[in-house]
KOLSE-705351 format. One record per atom (N, C-alpha, C): x, y, z; residue in three letters. Coordinates in steps of 0.02 Angstrom, whole numbers, padded with zeros to 5 digits, always signed. Layout:
BEGIN
XYZala...
***
This chain:
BEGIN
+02349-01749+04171unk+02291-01784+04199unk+02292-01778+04274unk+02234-01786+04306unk+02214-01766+04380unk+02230-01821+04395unk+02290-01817+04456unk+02305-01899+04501unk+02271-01937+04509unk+02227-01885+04536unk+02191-01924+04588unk+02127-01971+04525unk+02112-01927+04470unk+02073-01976+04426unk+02117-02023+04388unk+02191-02033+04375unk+02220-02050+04362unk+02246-02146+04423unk+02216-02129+04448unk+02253-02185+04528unk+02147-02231+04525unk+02106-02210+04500unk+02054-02210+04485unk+02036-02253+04428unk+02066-02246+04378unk+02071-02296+04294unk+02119-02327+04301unk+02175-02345+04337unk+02227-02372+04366unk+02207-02428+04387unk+02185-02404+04441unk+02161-02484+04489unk+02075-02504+04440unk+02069-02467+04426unk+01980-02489+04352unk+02015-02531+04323unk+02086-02512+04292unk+02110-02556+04234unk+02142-02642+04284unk+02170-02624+04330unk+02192-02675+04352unk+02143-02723+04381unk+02086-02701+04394unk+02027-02764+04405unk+02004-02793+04350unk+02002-02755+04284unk+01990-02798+04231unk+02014-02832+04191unk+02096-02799+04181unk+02143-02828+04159unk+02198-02866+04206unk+02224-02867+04252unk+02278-02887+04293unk+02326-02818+04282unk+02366-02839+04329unk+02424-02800+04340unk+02467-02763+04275unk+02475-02836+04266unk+02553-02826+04229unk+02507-02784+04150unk+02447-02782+04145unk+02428-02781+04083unk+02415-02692+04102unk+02405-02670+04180unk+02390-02624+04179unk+02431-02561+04190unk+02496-02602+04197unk+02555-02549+04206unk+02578-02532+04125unk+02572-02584+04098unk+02569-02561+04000unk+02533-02488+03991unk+02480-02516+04017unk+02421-02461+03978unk+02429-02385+04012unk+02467-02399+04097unk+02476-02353+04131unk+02530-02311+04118unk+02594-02338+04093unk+02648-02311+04045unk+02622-02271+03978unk+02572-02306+03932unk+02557-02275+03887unk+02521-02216+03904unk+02484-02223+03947unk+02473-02156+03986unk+02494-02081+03969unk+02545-02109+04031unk+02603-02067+04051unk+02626-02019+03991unk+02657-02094+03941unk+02692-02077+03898unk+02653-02036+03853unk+02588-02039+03821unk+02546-02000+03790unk+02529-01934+03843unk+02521-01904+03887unk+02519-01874+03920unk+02602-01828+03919unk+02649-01842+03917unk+02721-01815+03909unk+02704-01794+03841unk+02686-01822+03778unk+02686-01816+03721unk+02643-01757+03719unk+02582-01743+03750unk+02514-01690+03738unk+02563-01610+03756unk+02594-01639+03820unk+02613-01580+03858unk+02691-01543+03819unk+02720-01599+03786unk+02777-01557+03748unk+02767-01527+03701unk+02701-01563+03644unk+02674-01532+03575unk+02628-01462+03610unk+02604-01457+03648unk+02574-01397+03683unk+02623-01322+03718unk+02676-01364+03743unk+02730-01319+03761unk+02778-01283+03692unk+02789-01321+03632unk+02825-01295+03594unk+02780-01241+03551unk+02711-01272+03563unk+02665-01248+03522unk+02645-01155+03541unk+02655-01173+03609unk+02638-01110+03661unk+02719-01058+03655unk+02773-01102+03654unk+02824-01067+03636unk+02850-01021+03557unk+02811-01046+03501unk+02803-01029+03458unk+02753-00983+03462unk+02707-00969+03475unk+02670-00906+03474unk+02718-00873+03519unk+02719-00866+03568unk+02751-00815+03592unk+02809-00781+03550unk+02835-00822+03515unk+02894-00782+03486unk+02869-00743+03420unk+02804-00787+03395unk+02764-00742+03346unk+02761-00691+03367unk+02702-00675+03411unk+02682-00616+03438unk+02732-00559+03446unk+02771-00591+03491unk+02824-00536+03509unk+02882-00509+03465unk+02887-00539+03396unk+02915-00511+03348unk+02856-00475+03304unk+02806-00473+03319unk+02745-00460+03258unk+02740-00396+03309unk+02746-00388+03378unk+02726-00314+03409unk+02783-00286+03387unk+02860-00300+03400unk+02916-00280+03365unk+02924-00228+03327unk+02898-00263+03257unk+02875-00249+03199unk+02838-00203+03184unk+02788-00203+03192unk+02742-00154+03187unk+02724-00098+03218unk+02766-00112+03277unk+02773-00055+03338unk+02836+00006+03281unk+02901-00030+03240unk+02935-00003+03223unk+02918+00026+03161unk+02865-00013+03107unk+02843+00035+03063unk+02786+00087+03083unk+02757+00093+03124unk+02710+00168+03160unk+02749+00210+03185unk+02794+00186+03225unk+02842+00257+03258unk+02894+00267+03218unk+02916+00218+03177unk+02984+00247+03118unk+02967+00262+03067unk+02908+00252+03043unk+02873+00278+02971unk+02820+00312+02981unk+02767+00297+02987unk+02686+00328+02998unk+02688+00400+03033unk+02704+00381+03133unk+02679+00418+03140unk+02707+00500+03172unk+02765+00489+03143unk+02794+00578+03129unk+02787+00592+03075unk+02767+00585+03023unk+02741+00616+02981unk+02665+00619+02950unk+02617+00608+02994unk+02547+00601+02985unk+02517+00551+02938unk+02559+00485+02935unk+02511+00435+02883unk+02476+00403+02926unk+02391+00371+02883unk+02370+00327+02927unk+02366+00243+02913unk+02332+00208+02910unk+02326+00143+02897unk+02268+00120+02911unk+02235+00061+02867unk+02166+00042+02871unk+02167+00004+02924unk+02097+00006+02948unk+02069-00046+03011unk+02050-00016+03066unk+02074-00054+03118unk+02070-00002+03189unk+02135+00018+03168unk+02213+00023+03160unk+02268+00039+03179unk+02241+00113+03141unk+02211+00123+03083unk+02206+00174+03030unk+02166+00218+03069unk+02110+00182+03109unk+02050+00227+03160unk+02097+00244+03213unk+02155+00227+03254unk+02157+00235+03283unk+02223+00305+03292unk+02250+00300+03227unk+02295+00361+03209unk+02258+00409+03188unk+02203+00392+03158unk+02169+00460+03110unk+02135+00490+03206unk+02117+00447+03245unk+02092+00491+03309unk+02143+00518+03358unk+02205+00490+03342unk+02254+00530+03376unk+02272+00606+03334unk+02281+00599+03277unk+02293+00652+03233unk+02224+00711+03251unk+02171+00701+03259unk+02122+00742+03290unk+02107+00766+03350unk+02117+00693+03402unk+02098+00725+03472unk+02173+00738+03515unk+02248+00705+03488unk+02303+00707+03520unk+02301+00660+03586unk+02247+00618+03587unk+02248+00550+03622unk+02308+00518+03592unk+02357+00505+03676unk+02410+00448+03657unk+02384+00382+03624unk+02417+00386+03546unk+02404+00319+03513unk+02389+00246+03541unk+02434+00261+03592unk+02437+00186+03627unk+02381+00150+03672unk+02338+00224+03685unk+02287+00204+03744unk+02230+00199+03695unk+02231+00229+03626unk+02194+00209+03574unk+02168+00148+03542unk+02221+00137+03537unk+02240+00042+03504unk+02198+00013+03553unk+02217+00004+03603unk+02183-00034+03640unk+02103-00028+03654unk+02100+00042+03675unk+02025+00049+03706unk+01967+00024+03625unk+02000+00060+03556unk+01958+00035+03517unk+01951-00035+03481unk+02010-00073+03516unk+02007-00148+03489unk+01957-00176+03543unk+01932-00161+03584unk+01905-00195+03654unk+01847-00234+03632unk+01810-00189+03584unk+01742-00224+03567unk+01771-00278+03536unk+01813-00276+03472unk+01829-00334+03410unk+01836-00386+03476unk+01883-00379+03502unk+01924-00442+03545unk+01844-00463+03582unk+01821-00436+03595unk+01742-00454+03648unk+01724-00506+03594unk+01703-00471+03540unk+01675-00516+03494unk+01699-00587+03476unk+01775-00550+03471unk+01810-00625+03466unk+01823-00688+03515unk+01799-00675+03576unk+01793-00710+03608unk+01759-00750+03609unk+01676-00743+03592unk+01622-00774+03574unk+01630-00812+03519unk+01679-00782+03472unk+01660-00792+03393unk+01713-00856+03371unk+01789-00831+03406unk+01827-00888+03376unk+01837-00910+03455unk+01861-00891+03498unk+01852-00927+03572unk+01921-00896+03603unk+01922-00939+03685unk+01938-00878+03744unk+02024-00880+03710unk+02057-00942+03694unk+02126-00942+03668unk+02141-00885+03648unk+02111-00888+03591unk+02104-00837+03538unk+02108-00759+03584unk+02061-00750+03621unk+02049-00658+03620unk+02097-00638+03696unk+02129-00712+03737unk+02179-00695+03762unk+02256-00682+03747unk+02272-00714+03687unk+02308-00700+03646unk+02332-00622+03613unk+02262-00606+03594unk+02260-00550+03568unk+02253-00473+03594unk+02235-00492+03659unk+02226-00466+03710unk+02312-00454+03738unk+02340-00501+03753unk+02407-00501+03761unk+02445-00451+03700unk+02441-00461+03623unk+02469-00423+03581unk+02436-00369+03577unk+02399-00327+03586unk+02349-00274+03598unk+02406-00238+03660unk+02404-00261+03694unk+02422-00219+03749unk+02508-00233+03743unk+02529-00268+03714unk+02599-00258+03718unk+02627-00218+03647unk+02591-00211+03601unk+02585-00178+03556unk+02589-00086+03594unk+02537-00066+03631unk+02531-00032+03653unk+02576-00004+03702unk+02610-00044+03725unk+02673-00041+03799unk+02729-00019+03747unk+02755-00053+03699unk+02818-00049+03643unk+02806+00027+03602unk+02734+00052+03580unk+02733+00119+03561unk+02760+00158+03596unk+02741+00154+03678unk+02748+00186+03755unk+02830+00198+03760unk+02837+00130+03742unk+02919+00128+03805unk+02969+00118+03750unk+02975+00095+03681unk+03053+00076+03639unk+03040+00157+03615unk+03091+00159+03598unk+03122+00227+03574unk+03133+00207+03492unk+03111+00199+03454unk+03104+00184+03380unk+03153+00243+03331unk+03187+00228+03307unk+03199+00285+03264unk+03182+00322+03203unk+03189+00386+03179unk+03134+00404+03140unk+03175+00398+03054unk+03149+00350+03016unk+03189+00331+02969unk+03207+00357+02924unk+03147+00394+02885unk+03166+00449+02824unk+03102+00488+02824unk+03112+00547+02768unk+03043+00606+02777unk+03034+00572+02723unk+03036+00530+02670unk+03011+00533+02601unk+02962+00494+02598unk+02905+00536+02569unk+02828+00509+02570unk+02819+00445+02554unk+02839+00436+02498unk+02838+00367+02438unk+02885+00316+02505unk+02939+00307+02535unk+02969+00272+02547unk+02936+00266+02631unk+02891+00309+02646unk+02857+00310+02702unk+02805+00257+02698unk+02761+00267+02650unk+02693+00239+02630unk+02710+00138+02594unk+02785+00144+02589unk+02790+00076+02559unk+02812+00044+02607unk+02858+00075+02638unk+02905+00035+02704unk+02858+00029+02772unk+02838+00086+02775unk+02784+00098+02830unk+02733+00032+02830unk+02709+00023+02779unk+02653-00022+02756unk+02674-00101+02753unk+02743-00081+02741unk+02765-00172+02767unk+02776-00191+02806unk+02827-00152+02856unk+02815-00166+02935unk+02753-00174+02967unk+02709-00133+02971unk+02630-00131+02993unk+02624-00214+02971unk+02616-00225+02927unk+02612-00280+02883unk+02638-00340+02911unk+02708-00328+02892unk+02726-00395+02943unk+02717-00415+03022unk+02712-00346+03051unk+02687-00368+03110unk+02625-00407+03143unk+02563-00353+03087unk+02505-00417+03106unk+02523-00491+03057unk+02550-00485+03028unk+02531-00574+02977unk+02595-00608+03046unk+02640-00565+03072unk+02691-00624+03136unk+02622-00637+03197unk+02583-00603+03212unk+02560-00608+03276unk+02501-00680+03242unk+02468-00633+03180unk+02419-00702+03155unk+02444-00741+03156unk+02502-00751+03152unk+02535-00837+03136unk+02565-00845+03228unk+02572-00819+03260unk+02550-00825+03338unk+02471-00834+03366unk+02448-00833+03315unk+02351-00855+03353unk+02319-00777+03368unk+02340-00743+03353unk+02317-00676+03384unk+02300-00635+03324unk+02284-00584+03346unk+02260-00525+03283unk+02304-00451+03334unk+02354-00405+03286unk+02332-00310+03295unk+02296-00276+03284unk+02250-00318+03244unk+02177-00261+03213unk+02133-00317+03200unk+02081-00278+03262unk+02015-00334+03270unk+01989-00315+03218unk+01985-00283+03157unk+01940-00276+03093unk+01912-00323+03086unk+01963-00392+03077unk+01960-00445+03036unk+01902-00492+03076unk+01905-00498+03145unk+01870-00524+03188unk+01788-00499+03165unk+01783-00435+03161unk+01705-00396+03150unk+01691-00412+03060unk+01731-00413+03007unk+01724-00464+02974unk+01712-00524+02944unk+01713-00566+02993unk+01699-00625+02983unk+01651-00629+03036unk+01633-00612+03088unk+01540-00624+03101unk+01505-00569+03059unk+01524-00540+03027unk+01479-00497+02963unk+01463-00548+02927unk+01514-00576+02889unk+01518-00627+02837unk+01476-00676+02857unk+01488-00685+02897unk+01436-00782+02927unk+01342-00716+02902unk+01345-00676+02956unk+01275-00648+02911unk+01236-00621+02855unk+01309-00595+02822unk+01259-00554+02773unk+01296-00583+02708unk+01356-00666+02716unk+01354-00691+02629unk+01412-00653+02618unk+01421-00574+02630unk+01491-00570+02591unk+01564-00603+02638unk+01620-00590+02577unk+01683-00629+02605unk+01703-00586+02642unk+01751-00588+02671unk+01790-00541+02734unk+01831-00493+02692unk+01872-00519+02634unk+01887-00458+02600unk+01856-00428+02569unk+01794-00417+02546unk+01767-00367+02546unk+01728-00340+02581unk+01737-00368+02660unk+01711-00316+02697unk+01754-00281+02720unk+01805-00313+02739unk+01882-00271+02757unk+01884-00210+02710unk+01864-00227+02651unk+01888-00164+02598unk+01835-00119+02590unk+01790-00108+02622unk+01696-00078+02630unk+01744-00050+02707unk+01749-00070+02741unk+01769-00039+02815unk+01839+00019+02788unk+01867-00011+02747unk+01934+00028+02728unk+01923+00107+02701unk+01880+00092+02644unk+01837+00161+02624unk+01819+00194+02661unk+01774+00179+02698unk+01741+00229+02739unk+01796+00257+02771unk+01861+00215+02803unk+01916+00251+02840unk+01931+00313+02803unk+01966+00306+02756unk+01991+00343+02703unk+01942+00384+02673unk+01878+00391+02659unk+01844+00418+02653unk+01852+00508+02704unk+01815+00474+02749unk+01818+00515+02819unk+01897+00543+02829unk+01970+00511+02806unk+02014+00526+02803unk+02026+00598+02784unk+01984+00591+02704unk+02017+00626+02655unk+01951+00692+02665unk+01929+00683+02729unk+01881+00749+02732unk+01923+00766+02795unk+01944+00752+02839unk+01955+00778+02896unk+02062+00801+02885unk+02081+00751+02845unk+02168+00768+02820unk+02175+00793+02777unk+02203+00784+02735unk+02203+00808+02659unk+02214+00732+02625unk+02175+00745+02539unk+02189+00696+02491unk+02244+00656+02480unk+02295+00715+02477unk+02360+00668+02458unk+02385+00643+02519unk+02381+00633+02585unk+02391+00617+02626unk+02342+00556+02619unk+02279+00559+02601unk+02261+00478+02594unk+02272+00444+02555unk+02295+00467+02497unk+02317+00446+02427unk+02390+00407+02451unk+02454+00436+02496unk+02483+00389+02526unk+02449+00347+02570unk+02423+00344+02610unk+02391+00306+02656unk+02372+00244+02627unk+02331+00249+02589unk+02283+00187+02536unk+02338+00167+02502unk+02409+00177+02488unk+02480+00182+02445unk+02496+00109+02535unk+02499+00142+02591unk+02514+00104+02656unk+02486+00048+02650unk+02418+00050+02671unk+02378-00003+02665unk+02375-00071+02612unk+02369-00039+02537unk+02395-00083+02490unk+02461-00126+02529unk+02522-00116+02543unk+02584-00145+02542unk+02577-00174+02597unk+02554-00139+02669unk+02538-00186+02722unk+02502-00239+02704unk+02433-00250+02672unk+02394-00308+02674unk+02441-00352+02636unk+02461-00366+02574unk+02506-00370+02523unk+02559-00403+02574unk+02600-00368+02619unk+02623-00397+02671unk+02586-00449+02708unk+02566-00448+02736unk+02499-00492+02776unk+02492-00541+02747unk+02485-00561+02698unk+02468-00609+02642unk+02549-00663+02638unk+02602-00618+02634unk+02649-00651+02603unk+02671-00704+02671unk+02664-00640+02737unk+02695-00684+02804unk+02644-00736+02813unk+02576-00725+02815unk+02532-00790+02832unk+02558-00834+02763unk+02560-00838+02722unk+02560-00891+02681unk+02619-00937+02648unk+02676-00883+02653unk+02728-00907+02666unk+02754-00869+02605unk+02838-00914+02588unk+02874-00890+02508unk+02837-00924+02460unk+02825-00993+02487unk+02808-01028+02396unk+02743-01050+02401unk+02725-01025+02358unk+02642-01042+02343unk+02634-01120+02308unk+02606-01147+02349unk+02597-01222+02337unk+02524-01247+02306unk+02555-01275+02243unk+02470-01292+02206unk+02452-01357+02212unk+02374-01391+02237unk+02351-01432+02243unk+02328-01468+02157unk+02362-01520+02135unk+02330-01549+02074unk+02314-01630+02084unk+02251-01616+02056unk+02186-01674+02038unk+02208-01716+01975unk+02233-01769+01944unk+02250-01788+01901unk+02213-01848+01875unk+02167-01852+01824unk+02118-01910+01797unk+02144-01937+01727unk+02156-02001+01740unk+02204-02032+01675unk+02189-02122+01671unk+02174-02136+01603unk+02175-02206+01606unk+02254-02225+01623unk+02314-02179+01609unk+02377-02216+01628unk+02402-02168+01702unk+02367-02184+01737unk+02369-02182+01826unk+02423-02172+01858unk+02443-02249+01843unk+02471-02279+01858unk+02573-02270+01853unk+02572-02226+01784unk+02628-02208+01765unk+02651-02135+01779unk+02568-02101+01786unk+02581-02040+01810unk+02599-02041+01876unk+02574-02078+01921unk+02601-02084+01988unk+02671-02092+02010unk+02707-02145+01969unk+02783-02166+01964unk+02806-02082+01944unk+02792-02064+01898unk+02802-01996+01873unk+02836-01952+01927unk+02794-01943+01955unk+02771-01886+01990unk+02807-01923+02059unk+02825-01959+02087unk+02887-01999+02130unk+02947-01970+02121unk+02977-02002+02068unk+03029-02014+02032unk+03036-01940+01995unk+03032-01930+01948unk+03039-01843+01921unk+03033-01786+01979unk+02975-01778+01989unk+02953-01717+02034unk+02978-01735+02103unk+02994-01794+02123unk+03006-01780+02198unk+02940-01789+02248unk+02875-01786+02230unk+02827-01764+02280unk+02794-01822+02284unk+02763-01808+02339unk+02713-01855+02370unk+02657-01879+02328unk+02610-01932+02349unk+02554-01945+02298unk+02521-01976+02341unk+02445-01957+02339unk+02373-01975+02361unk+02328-02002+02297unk+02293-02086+02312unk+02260-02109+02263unk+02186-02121+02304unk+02162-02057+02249unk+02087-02120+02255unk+02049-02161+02225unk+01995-02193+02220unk+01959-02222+02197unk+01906-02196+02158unk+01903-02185+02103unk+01847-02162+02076unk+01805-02184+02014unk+01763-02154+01978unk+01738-02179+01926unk+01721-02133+01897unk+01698-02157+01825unk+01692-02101+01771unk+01617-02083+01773unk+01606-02011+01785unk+01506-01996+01761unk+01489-02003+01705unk+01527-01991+01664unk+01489-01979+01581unk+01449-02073+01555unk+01403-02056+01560unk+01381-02131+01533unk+01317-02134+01553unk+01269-02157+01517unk+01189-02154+01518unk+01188-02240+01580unk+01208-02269+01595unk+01186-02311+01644unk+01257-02333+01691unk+01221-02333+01726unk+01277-02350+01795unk+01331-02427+01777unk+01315-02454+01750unk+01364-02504+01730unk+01417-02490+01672unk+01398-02431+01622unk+01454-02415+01611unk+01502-02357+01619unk+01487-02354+01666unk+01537-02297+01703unk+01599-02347+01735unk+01653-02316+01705unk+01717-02343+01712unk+01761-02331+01783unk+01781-02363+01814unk+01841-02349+01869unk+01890-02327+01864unk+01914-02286+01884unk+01977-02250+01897unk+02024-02223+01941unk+02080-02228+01941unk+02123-02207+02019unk+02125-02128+02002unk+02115-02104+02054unk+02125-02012+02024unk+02183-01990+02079unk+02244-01976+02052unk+02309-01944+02068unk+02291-01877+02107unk+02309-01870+02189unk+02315-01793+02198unk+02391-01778+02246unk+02411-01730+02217unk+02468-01710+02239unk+02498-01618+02244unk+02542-01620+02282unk+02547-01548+02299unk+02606-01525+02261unk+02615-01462+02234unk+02679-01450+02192unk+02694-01367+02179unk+02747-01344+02168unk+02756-01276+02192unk+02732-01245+02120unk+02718-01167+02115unk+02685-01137+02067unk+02760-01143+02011unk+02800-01143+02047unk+02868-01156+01975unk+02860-01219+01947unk+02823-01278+01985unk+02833-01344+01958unk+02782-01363+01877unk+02737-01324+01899unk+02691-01316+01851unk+02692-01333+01775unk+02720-01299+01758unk+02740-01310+01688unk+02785-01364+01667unk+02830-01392+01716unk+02848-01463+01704unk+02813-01523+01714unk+02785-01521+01772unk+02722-01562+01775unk+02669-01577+01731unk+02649-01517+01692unk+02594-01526+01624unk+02638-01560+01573unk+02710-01543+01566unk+02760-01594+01518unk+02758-01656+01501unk+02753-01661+01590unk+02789-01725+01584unk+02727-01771+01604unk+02665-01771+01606unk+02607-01784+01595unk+02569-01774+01524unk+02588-01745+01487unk+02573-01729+01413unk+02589-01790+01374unk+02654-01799+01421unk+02690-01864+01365unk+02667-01909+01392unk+02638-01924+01454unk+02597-02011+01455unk+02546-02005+01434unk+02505-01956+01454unk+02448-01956+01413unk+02398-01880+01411unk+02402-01860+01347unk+02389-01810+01301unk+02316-01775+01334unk+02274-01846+01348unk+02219-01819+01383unk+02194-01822+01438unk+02246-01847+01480unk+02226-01830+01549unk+02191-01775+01578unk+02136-01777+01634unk+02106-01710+01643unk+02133-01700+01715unk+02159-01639+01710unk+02203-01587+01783unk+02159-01544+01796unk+02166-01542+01864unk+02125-01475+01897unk+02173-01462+01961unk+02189-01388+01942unk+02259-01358+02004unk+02191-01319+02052unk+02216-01322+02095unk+02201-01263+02162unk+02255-01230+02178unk+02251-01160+02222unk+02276-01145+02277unk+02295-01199+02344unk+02359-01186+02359unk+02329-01223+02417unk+02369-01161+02489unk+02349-01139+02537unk+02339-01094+02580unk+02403-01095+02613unk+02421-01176+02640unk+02440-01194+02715unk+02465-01285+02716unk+02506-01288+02731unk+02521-01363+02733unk+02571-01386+02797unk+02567-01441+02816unk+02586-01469+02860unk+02614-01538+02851unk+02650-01584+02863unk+02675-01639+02865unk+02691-01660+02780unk+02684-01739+02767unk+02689-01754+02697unk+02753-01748+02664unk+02767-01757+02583unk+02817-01742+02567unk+02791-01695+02523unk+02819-01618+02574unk+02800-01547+02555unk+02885-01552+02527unk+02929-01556+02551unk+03005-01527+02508unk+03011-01596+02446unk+03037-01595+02425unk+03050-01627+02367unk+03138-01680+02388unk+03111-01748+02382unk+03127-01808+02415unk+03141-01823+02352unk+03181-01891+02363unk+03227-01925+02311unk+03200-02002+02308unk+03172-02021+02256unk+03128-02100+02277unk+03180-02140+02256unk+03182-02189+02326unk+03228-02257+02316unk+03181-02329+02312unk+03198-02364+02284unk+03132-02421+02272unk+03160-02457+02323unk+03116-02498+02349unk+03138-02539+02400unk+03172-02608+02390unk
***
């Protein structure tokens, strides 16, 4: 906070409140202000270490897999090897000059954080092609096109999970999507074709036939680093015995529990539509089948509805031990 507006709500607070009431509020301040600036600093320290293991990465599957032996990869990284392989433009001044538009866009689109970020992994991406000395791992096609494709891979899903993007595709994707209705993966995969398309006229087939072999395992990659190891399912649970499923699901499973308030639709007039607590809780794709168990046995007809769930934060995500009070 600005002192000087800070010495400003200070003495505001102390004419309305007194002193002593305003050095409270002036501490809490402070103290909320220490709090903004440490969750911002660790926050800022964590991307950076994203990023800079995600250029790492991906810097080491292009120069140790890809690109001594002519594979390419979808997106810009795929546009930007298939135009080195043609014009003998250093890769590195590639990457960059053809991400320029995405990142433009992305500036507008998701905001300035964002396309300085990426802007930062863009060009240090590009410096690490330049300057590490990578080593060249094996000639074997198959072990090129799988390994190749996971490094690539993990590097952008480390930088995404740093706030940033290596391939503005995704950015020109999603203001597609906001216009024309489709999802981003299938525009990603409409942009991919045409790569490979044009690939397999200007390289040869089986050279894209690995490539699209790359791409598969990179995205596939991408997926696993943004989302993590365990795929966590969201379940909806509707039961006249609520109440026991909740203890349940404490006590057995370990996990957390969210109740709401609800009522039953089925019923020709609003008075007899019944009330109900509806159970929601989070639980790993292994838990699954114990969970329908051990809900079977309180009650047979309870109605469940699982989701995906993407991404989680706080709660009791690990599995806790309930002590009654």
């Amino acid at each position: 906070m600005n002192p000087i507006f800070r010495q400003i709500i200070t003495k505001t607070v102390k004419q309305l409140f007194g002193k002593d009431r305003a050095d409270k509020i002036s501490n809490y301040i402070t103290a909320k202000q220490a709090l903004n600036l440490k969750v911002t600093a660790m926050h800022l320290f964590k991307d950076i270490v994203f990023i800079s293991l995600g250029i790492l990465v991906a810097g080491f599957g292009l120069k140790g897999f890809l690109l001594p032996n002519g594979f390419i990869d979808g997106g810009v990284t795929g546009i930007s090897l298939l135009t080195e392989a043609m014009t003998n433009y250093p890769l590195s001044v590639l990457i960059v000059i053809i991400n320029v538009p995405f990142i433009i866009l992305g500036y507008f689109q998701i905001g300035k954080p964002f396309a300085v970020k990426s802007i930062v992994a863009i060009v240090g991406l590009a410096l690490a092609l330049t300057l590490i000395d990578y080593p060249i791992i094996t000639s074997d096609k198959l072990l090129i096109a799988v390994f190749g494709g996971f490094f690539i891979g993990a590097g952008i899903g480390l930088s995404v999970r740093g706030g940033s993007v290596l391939d503005g595709t995704e950015v020109l994707a999603i203001y597609l999507g906001r216009k024309t209705g489709l999802t981003i993966g299938d525009l990603i995969l409409i942009f991919n074709i045409i790569i490979f398309s044009i690939a397999a006229y200007l390289l040869s087939i089986e050279t894209v036939l690995y490539s699209i072999l790359t791409y598969l395992a990179a995205s596939k990659t991408v997926d696993f680093v943004i989302e993590g190891v365990e795929e966590y399912i969201g379940v909806t649970v509707i039961s006249t015995h609520s109440e026991d499923i909740r203890v349940m699901i404490i006590e057995k499973m370990g996990r957390g529990v969210t109740i709401y308030q609800g009522k039953g639709g089925f019923g020709k007039s609003k008075e007899n539509l019944n009330r109900s607590d509806i159970i929601y809780s989070v639980i790993t794709r292994l838990e699954i089948t114990k969970l329908q168990n051990e809900i079977e046995k309180i009650d047979p007809n309870a109605f469940i509805v699982m989701n995906s769930v993407k991404d989680l934060k706080g709660g009791m995500i690990k599995k806790r031990h309930f002590k009654e009070r």
